[in-house]
HTML snippet that shows the backbone in 3Dmol.js (N, CA, C, O; Angstrom):
<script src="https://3Dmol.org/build/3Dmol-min.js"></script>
<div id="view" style="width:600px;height:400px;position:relative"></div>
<script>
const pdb = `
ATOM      1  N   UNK A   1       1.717  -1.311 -15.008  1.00  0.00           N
ATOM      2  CA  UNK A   1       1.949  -1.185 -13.580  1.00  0.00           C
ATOM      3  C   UNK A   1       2.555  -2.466 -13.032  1.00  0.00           C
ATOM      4  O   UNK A   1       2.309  -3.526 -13.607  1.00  0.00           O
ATOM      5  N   UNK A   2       3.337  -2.433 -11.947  1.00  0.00           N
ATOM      6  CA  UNK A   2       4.003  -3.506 -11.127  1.00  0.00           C
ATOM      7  C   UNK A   2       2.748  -4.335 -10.751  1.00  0.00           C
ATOM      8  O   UNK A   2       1.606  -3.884 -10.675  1.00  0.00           O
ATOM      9  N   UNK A   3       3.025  -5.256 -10.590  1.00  0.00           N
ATOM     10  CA  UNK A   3       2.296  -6.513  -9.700  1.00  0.00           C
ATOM     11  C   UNK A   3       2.243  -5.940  -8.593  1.00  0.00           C
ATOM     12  O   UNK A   3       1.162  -6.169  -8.050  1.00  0.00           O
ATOM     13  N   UNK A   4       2.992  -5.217  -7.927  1.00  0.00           N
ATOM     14  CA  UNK A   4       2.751  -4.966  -5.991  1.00  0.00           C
ATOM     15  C   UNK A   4       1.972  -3.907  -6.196  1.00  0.00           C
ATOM     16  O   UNK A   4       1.032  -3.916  -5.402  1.00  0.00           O
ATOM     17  N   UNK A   5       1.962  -2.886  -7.013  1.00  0.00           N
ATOM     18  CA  UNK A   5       1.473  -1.589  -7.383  1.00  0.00           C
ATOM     19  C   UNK A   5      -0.085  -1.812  -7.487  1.00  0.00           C
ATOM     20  O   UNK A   5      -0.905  -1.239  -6.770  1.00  0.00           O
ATOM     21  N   UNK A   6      -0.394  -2.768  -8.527  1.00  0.00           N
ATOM     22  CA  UNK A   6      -1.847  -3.439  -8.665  1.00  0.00           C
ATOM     23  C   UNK A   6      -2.231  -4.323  -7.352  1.00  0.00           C
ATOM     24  O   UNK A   6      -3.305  -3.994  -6.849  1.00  0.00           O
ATOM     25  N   UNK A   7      -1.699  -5.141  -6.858  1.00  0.00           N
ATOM     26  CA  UNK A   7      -2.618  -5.399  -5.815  1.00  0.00           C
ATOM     27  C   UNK A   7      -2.827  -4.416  -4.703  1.00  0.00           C
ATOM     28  O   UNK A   7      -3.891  -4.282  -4.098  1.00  0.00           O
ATOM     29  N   UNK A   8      -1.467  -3.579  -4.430  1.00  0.00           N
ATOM     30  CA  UNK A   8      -1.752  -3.153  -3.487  1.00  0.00           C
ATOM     31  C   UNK A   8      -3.047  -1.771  -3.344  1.00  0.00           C
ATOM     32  O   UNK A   8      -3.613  -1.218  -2.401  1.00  0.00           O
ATOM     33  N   UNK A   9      -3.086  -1.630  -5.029  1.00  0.00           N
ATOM     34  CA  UNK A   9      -4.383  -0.518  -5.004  1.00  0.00           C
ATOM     35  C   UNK A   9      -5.675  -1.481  -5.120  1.00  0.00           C
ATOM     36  O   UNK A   9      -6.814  -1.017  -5.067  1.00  0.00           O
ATOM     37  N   UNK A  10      -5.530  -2.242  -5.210  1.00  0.00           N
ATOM     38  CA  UNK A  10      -7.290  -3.125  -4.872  1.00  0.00           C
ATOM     39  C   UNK A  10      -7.272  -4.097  -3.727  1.00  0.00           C
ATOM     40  O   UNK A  10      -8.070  -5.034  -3.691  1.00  0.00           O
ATOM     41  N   UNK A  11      -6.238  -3.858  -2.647  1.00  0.00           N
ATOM     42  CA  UNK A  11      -6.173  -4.114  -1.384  1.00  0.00           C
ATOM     43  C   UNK A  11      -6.424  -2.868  -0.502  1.00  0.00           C
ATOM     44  O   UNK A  11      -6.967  -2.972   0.598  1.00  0.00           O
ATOM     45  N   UNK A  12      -6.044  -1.770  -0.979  1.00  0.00           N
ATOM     46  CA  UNK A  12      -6.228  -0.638  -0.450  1.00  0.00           C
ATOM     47  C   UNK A  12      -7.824  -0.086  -0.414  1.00  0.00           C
ATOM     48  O   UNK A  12      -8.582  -0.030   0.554  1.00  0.00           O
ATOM     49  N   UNK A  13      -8.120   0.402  -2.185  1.00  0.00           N
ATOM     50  CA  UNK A  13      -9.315   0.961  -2.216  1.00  0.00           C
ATOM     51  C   UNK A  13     -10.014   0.826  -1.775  1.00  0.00           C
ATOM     52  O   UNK A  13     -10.347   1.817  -1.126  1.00  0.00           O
ATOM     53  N   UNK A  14     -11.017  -0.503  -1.612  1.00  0.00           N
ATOM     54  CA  UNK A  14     -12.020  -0.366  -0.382  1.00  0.00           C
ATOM     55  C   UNK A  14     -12.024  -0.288   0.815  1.00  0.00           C
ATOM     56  O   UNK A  14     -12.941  -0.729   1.509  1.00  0.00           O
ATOM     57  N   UNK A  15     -10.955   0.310   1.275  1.00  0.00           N
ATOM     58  CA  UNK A  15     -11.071   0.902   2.631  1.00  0.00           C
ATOM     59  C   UNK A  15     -10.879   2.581   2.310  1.00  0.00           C
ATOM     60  O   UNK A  15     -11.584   3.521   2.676  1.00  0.00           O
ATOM     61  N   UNK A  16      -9.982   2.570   1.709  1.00  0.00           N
ATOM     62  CA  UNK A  16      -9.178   4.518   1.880  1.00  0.00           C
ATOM     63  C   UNK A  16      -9.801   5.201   0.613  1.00  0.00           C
ATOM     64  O   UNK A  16     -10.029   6.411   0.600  1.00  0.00           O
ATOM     65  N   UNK A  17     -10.137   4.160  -0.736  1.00  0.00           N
ATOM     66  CA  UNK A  17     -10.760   5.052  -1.537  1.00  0.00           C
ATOM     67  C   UNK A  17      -9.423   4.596  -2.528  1.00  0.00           C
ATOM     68  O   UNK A  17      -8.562   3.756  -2.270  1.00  0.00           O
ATOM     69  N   UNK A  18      -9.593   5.617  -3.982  1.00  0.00           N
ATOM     70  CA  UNK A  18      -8.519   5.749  -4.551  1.00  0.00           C
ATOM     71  C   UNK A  18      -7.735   6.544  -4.650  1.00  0.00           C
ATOM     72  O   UNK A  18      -6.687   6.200  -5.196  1.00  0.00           O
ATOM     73  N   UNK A  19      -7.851   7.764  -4.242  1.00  0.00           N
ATOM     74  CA  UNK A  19      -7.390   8.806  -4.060  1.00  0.00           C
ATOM     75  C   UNK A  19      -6.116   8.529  -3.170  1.00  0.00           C
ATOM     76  O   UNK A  19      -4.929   8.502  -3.495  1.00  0.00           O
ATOM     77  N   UNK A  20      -6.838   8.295  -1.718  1.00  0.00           N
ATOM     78  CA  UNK A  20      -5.836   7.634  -0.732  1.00  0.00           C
ATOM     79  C   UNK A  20      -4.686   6.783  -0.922  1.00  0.00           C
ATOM     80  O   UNK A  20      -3.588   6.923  -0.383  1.00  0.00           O
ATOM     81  N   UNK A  21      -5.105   5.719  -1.890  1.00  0.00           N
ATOM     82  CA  UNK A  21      -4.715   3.932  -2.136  1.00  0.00           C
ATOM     83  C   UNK A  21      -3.313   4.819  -2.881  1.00  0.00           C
ATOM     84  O   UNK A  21      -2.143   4.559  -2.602  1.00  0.00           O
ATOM     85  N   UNK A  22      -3.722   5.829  -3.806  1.00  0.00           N
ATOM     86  CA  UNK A  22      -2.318   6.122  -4.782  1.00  0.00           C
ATOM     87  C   UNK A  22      -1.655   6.739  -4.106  1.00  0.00           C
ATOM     88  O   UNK A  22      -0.453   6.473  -4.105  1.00  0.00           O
ATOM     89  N   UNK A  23      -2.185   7.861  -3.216  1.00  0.00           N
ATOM     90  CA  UNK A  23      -1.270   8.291  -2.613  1.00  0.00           C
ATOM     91  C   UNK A  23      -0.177   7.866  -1.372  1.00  0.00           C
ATOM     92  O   UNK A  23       0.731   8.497  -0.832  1.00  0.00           O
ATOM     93  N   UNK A  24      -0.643   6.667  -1.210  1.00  0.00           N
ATOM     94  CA  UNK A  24       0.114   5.675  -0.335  1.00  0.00           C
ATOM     95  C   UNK A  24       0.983   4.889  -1.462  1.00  0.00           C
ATOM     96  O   UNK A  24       2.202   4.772  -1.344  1.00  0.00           O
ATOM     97  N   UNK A  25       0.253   4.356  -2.571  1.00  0.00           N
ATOM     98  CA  UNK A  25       1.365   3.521  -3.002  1.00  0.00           C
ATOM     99  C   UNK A  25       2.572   4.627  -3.689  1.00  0.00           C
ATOM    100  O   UNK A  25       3.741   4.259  -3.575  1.00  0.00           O
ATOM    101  N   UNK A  26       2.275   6.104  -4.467  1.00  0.00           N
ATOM    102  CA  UNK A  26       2.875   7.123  -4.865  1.00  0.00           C
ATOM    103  C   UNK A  26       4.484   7.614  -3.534  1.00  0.00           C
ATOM    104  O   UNK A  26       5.705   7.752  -3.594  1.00  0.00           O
ATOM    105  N   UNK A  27       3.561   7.688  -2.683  1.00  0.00           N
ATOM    106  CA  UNK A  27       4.413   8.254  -1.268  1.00  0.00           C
ATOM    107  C   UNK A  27       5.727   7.133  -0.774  1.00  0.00           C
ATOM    108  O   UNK A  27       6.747   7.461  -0.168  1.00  0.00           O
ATOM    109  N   UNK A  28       5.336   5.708  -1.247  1.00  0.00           N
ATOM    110  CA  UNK A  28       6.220   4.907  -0.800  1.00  0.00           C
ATOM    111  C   UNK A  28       7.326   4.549  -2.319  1.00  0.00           C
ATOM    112  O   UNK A  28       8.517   4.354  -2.078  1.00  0.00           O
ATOM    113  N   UNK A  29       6.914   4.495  -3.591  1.00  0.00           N
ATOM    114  CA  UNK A  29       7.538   4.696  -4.134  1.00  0.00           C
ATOM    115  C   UNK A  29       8.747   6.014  -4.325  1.00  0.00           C
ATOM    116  O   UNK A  29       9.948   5.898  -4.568  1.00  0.00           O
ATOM    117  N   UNK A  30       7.998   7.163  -4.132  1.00  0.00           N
ATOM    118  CA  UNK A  30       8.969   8.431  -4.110  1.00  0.00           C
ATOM    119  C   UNK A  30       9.802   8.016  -3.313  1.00  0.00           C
ATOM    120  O   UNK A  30      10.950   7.892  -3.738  1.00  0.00           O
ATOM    121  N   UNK A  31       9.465   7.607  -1.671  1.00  0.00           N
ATOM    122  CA  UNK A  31      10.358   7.449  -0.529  1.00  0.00           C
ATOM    123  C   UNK A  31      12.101   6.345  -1.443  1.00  0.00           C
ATOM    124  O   UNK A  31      13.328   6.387  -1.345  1.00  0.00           O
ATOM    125  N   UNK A  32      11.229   5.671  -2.096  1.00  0.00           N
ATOM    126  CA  UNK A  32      12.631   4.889  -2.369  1.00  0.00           C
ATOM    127  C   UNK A  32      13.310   4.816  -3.729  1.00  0.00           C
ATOM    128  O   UNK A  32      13.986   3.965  -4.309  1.00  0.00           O
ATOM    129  N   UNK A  33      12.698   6.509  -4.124  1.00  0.00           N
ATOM    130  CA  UNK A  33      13.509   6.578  -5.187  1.00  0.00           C
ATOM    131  C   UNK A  33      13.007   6.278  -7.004  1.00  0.00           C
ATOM    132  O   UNK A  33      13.571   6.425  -8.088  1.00  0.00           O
ATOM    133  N   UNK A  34      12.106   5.957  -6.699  1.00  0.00           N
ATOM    134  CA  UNK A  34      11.050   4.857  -7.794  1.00  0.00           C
ATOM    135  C   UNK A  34       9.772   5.665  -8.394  1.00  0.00           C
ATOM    136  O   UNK A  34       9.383   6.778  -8.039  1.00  0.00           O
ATOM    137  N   UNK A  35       9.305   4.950  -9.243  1.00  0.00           N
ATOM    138  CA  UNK A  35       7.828   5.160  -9.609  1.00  0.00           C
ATOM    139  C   UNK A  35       6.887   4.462  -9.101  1.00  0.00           C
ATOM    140  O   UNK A  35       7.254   3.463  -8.483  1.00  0.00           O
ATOM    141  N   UNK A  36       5.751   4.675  -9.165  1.00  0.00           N
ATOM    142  CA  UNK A  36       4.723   3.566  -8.937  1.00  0.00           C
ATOM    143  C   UNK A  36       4.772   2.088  -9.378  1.00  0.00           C
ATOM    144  O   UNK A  36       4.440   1.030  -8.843  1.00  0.00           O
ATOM    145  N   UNK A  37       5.479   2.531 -10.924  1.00  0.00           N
ATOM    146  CA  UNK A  37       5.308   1.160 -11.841  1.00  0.00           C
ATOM    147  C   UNK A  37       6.743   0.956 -11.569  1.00  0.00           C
ATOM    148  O   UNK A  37       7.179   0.893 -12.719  1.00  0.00           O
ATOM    149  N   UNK A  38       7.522   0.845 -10.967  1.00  0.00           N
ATOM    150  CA  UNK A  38       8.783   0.386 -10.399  1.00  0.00           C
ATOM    151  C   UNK A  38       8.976  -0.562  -9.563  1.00  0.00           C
ATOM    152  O   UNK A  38       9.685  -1.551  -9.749  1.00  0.00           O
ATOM    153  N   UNK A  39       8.076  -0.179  -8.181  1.00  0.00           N
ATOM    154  CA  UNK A  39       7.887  -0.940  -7.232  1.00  0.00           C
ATOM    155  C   UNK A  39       7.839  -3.047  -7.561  1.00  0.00           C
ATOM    156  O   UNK A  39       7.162  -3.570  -8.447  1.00  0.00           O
ATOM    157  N   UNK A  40       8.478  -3.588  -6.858  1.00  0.00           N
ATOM    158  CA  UNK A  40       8.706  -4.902  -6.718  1.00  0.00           C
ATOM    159  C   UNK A  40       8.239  -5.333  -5.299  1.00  0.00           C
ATOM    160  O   UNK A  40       8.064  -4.652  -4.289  1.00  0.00           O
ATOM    161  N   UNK A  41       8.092  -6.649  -5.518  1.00  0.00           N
ATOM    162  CA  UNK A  41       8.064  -7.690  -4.133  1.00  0.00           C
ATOM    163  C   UNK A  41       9.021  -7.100  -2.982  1.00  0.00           C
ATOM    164  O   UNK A  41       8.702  -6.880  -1.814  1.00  0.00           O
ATOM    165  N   UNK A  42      10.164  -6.916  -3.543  1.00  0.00           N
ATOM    166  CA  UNK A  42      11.257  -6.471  -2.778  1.00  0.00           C
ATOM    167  C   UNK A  42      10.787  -5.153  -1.852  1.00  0.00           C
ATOM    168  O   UNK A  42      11.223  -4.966  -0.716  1.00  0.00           O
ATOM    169  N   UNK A  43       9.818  -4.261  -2.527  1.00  0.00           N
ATOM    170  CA  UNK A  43       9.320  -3.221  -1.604  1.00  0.00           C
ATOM    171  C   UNK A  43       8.351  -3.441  -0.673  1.00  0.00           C
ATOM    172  O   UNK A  43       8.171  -2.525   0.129  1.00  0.00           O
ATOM    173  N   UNK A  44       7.486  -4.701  -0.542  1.00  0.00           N
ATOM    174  CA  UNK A  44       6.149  -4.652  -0.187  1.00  0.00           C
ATOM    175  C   UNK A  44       6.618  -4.168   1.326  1.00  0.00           C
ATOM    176  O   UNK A  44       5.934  -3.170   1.552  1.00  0.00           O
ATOM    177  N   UNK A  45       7.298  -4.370   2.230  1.00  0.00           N
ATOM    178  CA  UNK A  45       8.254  -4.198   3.298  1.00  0.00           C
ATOM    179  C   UNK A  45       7.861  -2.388   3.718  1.00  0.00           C
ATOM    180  O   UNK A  45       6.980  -2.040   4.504  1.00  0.00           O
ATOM    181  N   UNK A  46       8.790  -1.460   2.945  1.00  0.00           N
ATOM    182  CA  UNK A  46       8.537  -0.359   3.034  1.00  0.00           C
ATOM    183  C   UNK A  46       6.737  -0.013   2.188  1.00  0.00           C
ATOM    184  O   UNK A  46       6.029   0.916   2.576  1.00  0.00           O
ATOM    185  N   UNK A  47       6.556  -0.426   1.695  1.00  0.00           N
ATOM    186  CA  UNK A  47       4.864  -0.488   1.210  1.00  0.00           C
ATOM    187  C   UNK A  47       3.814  -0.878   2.530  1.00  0.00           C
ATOM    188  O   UNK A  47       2.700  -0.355   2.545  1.00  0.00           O
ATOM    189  N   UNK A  48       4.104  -1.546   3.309  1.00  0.00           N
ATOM    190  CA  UNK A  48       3.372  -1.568   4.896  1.00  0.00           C
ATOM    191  C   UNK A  48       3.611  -0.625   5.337  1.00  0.00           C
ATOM    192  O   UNK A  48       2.664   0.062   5.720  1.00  0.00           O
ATOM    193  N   UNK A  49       4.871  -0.164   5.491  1.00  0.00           N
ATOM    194  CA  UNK A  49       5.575   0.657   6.669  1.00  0.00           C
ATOM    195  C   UNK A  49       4.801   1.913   6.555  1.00  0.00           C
ATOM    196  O   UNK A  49       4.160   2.320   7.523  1.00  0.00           O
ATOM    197  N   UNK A  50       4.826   2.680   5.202  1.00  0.00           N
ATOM    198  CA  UNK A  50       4.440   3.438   4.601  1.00  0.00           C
ATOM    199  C   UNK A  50       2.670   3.845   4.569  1.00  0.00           C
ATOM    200  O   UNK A  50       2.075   4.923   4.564  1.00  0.00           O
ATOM    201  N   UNK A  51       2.321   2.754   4.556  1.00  0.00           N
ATOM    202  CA  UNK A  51       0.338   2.884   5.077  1.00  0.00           C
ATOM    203  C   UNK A  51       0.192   2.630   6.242  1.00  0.00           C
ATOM    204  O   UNK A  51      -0.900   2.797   6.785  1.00  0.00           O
ATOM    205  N   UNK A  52       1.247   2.173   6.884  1.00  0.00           N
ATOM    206  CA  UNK A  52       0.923   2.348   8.547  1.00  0.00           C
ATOM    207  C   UNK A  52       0.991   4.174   8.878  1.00  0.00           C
ATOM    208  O   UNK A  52       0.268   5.055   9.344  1.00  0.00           O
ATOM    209  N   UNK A  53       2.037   4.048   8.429  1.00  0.00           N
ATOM    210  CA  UNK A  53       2.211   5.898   8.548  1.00  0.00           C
ATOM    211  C   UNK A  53       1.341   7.014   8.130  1.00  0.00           C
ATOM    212  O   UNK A  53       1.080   7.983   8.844  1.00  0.00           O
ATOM    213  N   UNK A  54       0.906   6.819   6.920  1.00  0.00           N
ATOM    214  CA  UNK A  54      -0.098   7.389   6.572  1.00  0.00           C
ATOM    215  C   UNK A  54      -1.241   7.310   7.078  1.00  0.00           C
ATOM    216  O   UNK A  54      -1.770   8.364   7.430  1.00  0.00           O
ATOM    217  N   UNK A  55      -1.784   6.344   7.219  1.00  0.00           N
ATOM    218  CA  UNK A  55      -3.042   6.075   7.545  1.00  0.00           C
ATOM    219  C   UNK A  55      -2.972   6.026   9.055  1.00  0.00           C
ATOM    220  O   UNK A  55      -4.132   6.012   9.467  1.00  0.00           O
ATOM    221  N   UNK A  56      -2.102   5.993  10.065  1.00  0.00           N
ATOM    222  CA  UNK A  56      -2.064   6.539  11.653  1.00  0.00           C
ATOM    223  C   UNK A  56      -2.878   7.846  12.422  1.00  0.00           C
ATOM    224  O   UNK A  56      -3.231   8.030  13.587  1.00  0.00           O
ATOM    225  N   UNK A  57      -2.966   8.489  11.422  1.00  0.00           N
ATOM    226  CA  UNK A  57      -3.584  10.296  11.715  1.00  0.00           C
ATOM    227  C   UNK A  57      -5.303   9.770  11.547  1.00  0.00           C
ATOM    228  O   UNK A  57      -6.200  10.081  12.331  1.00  0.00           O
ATOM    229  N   UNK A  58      -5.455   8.898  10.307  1.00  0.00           N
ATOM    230  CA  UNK A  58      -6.609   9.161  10.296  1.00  0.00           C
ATOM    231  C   UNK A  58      -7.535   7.721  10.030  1.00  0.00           C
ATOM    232  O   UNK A  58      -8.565   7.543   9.380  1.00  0.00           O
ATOM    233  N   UNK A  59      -6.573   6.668  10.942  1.00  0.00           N
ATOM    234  CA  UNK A  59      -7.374   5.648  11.159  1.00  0.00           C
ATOM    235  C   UNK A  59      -6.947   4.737  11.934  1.00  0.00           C
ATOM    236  O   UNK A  59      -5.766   4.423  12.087  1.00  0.00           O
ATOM    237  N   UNK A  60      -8.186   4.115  12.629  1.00  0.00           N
ATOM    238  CA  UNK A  60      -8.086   3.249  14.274  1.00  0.00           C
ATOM    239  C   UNK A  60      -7.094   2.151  14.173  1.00  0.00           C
ATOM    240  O   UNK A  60      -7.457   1.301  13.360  1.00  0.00           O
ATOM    241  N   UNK A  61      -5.898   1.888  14.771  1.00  0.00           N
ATOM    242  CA  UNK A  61      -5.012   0.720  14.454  1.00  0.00           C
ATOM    243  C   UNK A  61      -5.666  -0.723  14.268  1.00  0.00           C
ATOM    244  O   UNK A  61      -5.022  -1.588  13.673  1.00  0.00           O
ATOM    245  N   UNK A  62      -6.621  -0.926  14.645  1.00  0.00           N
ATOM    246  CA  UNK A  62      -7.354  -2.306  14.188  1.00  0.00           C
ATOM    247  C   UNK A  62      -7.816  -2.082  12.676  1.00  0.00           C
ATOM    248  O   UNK A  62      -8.495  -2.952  12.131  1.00  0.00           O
ATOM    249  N   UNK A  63      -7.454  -0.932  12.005  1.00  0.00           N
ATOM    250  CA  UNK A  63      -8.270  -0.775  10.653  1.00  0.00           C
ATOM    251  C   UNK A  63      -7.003  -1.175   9.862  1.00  0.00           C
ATOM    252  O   UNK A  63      -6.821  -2.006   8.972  1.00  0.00           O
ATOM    253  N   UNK A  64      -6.337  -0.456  10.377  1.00  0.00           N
ATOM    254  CA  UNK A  64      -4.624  -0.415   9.817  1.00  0.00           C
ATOM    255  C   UNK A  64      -4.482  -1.979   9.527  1.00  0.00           C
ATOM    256  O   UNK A  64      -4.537  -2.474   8.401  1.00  0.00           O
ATOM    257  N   UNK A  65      -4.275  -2.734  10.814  1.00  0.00           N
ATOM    258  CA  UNK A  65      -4.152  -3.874  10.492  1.00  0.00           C
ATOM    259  C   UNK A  65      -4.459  -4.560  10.002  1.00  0.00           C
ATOM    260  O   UNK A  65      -3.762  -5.537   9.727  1.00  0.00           O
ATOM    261  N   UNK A  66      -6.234  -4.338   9.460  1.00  0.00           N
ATOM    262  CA  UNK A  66      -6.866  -5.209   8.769  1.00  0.00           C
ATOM    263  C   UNK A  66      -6.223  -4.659   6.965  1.00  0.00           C
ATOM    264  O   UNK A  66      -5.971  -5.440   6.048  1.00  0.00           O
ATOM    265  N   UNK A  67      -6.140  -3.628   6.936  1.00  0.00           N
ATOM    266  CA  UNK A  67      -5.628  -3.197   5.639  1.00  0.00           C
ATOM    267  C   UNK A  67      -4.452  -4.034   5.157  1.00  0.00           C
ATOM    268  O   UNK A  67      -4.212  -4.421   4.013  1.00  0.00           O
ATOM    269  N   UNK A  68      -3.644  -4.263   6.493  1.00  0.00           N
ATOM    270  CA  UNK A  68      -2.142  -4.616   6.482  1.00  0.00           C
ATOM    271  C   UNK A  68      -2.259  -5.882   5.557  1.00  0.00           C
ATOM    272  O   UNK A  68      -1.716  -6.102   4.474  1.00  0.00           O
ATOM    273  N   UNK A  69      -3.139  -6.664   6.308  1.00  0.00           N
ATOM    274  CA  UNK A  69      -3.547  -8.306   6.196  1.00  0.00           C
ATOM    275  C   UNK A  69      -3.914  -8.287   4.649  1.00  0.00           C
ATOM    276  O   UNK A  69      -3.034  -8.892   4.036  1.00  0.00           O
ATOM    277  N   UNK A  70      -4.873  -7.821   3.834  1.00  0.00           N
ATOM    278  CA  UNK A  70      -4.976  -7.361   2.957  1.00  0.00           C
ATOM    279  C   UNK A  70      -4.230  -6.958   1.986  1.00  0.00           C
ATOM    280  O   UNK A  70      -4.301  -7.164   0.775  1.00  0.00           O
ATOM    281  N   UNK A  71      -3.215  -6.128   2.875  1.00  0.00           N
ATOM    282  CA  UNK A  71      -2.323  -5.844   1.566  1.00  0.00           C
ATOM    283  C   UNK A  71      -1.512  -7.460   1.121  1.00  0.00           C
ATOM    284  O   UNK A  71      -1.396  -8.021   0.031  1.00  0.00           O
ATOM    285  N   UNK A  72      -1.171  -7.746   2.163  1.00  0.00           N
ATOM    286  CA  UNK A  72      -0.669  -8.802   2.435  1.00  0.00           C
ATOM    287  C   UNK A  72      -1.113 -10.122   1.290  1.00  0.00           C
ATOM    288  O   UNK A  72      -0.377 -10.735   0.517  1.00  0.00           O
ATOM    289  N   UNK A  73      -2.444 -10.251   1.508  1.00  0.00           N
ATOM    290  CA  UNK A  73      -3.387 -11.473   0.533  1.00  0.00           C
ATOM    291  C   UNK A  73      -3.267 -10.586  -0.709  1.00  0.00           C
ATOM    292  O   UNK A  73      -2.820 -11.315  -1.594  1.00  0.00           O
ATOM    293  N   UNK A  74      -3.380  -9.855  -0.991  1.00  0.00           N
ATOM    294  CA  UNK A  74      -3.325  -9.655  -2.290  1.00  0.00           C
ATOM    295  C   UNK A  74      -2.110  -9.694  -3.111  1.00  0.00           C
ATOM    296  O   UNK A  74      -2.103  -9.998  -4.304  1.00  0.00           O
ATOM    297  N   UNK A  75      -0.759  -9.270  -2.196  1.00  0.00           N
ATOM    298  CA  UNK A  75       0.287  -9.718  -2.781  1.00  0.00           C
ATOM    299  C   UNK A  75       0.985 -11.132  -3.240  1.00  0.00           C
ATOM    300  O   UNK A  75       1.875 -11.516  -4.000  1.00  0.00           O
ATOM    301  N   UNK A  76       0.104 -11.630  -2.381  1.00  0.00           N
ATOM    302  CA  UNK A  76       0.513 -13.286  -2.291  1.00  0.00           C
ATOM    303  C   UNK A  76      -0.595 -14.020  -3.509  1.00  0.00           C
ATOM    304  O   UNK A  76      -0.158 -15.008  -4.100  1.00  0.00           O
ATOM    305  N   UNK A  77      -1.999 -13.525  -3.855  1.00  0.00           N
ATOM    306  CA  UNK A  77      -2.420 -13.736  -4.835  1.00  0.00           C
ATOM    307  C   UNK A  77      -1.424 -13.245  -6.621  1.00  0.00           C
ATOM    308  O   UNK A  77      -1.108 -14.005  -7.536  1.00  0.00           O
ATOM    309  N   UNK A  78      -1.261 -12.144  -6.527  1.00  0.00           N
ATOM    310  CA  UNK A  78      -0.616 -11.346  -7.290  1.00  0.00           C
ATOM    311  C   UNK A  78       0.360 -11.927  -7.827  1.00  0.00           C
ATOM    312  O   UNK A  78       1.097 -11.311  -8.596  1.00  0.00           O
TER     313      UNK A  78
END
`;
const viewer = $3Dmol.createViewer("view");
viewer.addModel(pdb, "pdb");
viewer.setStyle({}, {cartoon: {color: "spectrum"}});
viewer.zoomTo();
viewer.render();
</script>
């Protein structure tokens, strides 16, 4: 798996689960053409955009953001 792919599912999971976490990182890869294990640094961009969207229906924008931040530290660890 990509480096953005891996953090971004153990930045995700403990909030949305795993189920969720793939289907966000799955949904933003398809969007651009890619696999999961495709995804680069270069995507993390549409990889926000993409769990903002998703996760809008069914969670409070202060959650979003904290996810965001998150995704964020983990990429920068990564």
């Amino acid at each position: 798996m990509s480096a953005l792919t891996d953090s971004a599912r153990v930045a995700l999971e403990p909030y949305v689960g795993p189920v969720v976490a793939d289907t966000c990182i799955r949904a933003t890869a398809i969007s651009l053409g890619k696999t999961a294990d495709e995804l680069s640094g270069a995507d993390s961009v549409a990889l926000e955009q993409s769990v903002r969207k998703l996760l809008m229906p069914i969670a409070a924008p202060a959650t979003i953001d904290t996810i965001v931040i998150a995704l964020h530290r983990a990429s920068e660890e990564g």
